[in-house]
C-alpha positions in Angstrom: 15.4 12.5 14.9 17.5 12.3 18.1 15.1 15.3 19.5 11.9 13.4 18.9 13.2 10.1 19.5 14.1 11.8 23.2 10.9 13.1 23.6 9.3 10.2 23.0 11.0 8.4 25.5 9.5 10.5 28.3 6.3 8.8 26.3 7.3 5.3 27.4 8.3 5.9 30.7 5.0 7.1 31.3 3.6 3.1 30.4 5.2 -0.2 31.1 8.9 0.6 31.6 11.1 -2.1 29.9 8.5 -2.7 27.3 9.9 -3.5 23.6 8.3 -3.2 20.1 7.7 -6.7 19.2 7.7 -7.1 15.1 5.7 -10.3 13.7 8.2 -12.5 11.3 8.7 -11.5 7.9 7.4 -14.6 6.6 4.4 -13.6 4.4 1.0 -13.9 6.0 -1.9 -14.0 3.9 -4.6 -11.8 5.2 -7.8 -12.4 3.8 -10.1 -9.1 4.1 -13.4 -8.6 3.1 -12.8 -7.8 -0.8 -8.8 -8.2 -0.9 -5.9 -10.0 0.7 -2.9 -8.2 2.2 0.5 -9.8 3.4 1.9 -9.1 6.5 5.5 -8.9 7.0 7.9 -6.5 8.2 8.4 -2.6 6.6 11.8 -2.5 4.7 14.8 -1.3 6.7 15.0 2.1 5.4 11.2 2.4 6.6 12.1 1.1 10.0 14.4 3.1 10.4 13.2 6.4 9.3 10.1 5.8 11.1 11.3 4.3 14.8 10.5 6.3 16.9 6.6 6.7 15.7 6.3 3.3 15.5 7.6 2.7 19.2 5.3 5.5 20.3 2.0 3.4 19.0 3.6 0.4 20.7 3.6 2.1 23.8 0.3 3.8 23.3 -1.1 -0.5 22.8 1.2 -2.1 26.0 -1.0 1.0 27.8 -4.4 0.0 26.7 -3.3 -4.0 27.5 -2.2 -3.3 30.9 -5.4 -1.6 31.7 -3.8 2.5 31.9 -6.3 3.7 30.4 -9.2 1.8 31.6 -10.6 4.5 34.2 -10.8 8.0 34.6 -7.5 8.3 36.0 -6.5 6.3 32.9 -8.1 9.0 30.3 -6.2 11.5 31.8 -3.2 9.4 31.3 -3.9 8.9 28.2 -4.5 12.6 27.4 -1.2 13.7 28.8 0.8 10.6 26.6 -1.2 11.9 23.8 -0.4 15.4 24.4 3.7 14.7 25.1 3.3 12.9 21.8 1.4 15.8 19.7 3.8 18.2 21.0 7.1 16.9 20.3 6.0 15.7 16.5 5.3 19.8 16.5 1.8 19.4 15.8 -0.3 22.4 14.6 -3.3 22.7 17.1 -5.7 21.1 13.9 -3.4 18.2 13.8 -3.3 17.6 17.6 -6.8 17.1 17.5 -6.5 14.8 14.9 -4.6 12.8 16.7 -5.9 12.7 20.0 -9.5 12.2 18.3 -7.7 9.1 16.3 -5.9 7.6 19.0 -8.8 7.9 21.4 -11.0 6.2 19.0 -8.3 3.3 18.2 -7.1 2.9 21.9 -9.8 3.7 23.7 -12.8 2.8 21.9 -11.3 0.1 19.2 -9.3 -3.0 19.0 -5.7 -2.1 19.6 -4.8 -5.8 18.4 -5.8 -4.9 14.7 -3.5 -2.1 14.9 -0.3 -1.9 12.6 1.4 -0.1 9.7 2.6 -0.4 6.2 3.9 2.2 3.7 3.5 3.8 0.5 4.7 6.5 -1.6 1.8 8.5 -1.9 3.6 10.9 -4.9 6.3 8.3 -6.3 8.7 10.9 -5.3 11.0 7.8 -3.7 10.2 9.0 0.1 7.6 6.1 1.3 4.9 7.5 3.8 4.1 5.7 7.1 0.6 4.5 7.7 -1.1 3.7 10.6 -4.0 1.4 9.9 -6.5 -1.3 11.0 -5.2 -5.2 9.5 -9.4 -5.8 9.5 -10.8 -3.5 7.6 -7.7 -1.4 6.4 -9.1 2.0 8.3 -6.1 4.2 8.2 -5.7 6.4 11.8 -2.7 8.6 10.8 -0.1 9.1 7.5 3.3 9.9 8.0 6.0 11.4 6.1 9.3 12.6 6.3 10.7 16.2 6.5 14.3 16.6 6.6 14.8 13.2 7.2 12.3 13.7 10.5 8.9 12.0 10.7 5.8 14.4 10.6 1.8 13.9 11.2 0.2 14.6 7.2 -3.4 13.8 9.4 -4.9 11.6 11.2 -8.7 9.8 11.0 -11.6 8.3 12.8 -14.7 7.2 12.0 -16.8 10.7 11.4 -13.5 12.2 9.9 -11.9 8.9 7.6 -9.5 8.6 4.7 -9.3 6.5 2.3 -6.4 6.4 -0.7 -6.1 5.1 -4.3 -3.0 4.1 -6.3 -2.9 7.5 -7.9 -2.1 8.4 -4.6 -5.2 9.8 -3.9 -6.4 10.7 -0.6 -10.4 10.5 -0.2 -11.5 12.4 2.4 -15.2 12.1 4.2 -16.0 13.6 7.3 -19.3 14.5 9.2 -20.5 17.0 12.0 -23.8 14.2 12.4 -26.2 13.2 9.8 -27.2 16.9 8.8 -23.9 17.8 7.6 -20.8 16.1 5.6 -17.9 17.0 4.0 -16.1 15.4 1.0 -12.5 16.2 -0.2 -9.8 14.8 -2.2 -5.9 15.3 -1.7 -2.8 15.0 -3.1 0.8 15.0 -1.5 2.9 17.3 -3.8 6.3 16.1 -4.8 8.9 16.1 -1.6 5.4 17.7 -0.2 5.2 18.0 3.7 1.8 19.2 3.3 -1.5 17.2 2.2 -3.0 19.8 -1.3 -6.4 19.6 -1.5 -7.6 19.4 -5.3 -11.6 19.2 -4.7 -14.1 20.2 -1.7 -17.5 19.5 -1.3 -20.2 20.4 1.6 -23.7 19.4 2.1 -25.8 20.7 5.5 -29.3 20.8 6.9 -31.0 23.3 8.3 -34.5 23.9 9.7 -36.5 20.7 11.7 -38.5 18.0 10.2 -40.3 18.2 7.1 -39.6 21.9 6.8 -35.3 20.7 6.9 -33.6 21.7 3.5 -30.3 20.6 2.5 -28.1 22.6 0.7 -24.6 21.8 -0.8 -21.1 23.7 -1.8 -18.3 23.5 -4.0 -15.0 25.3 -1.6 -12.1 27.1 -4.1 -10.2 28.5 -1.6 -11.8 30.6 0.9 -15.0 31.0 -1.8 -17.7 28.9 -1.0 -20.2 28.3 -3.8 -24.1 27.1 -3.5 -24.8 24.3 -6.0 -27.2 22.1 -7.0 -28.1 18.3 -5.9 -27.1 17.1 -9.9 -23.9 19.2 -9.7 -22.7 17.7 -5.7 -24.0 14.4 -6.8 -21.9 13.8 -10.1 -19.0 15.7 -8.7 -18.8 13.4 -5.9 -20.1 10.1 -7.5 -16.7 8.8 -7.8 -16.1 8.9 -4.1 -15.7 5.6 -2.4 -17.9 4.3 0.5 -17.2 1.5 2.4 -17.0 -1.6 2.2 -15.5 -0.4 -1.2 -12.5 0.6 0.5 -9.6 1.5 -2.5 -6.6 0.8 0.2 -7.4 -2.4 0.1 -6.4 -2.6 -3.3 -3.0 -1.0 -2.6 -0.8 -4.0 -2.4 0.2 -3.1 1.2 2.7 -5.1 3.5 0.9 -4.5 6.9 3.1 -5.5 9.8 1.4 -5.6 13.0 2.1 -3.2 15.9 3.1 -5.0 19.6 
């Protein structure tokens, strides 16, 4: 913890020196979404604690993108480099760095930082809550994390052509799309003291050829085999996935406590 929390100090001197996380009061807040109502408040103390030094790096990341750093072309290359000190000292694989520079670029550069805050939630009920990063609007989660060895990790991180949504099984539905030819549907689960997301289904669908002479074609993935199926077999299998606005984190009970 000491070694990231470090690390991620370089990470706020590059912004607004001085600047300090403010948390909104613990008073419960109703939040009335589109189809549910969360509460916001603060994340209990163990949560906080455990989870500091991320927390503080997405405040700095929004004191940035309010004081204009990031608002030119000198400012995306600020932005790249905060991005990158963060990515490197969480001890992201290269697939997970892109995740969250594609994430954070999408929620800081081209979204409304001021929606931005967390909650938690054990994912597996195995009594270690996971950190999520999410939207208060529409609950569009941008990154999960959990803890390993008592340190905070990156499980992944989402934007709009690659989102997540999660049940209360603990269920992570994944979607993500290439452009409209092409899609990908998965679901995951976080094993027990997991710090690893398991994928337990996979689906693909793509287009090929031009115009009316286009065919799609769709996949069940087992591991590395890939398997051509049929439209009936992709569309039942997947029929249970949610779209939006049916959005099942809504539904989570969440405490989201906004980011400052």
């Amino acid at each position: 913890m000491k070694k990231l929390c470090l690390a991620l100090a370089l990470l706020l001197c590059l912004g607004a020196c001085g600047q300090i996380i403010e948390l909104e009061a613990a008073s419960t807040i109703a939040v009335t979404t589109e189809r549910e109502t969360m509460l916001r408040g603060t994340l209990p103390a163990q949560a906080s604690e455990d989870y500091a030094s991320i927390i503080q790096a997405y405040s700095e990341l929004i004191n940035n993108k309010r004081n204009g750093k990031y608002d030119d072309v000198e400012g995306q290359e600020a932005f790249e480099a905060d991005i990158r000190i963060f990515t490197e000292e969480l001890g992201c694989s290269m697939q997970l760095a892109y995740q969250i520079n594609s994430s954070c670029s999408e929620a800081f550069l081209l979204g409304n930082p001021n929606q931005l805050g967390c909650a938690v939630y054990d994912l597996n009920k195995d009594g270690v809550s996971e950190l999520i990063i999410l939207s208060e609007d529409n609950c569009f989660i941008y990154a999960i994390f959990t803890l390993d060895q008592d340190e905070p990790i990156l499980l992944g991180a989402y934007w709009s052509r690659s989102n997540c949504m999660i049940d209360t099984d603990g269920t992570l539905y994944y979607q993500g799309s290439g452009g409209a030819a092409n899609g990908l549907l998965k679901t995951y689960i976080l094993p027990a003291r997991g710090t690893k997301l398991a994928a337990t289904a996979e689906y693909a669908y793509g287009t090929y050829g031009y115009g009316a002479e286009g065919q799609t074609q769709y996949y069940r993935q087992e591991g590395c085999i890939q398997t051509m199926i049929s439209w009936e077999e992709f569309s039942a299998s997947t029929k249970d996935f949610p779209r939006y606005p049916d959005n099942p984190t809504m539904r989570l009970g969440l405490t989201f406590m906004p980011i400052r």
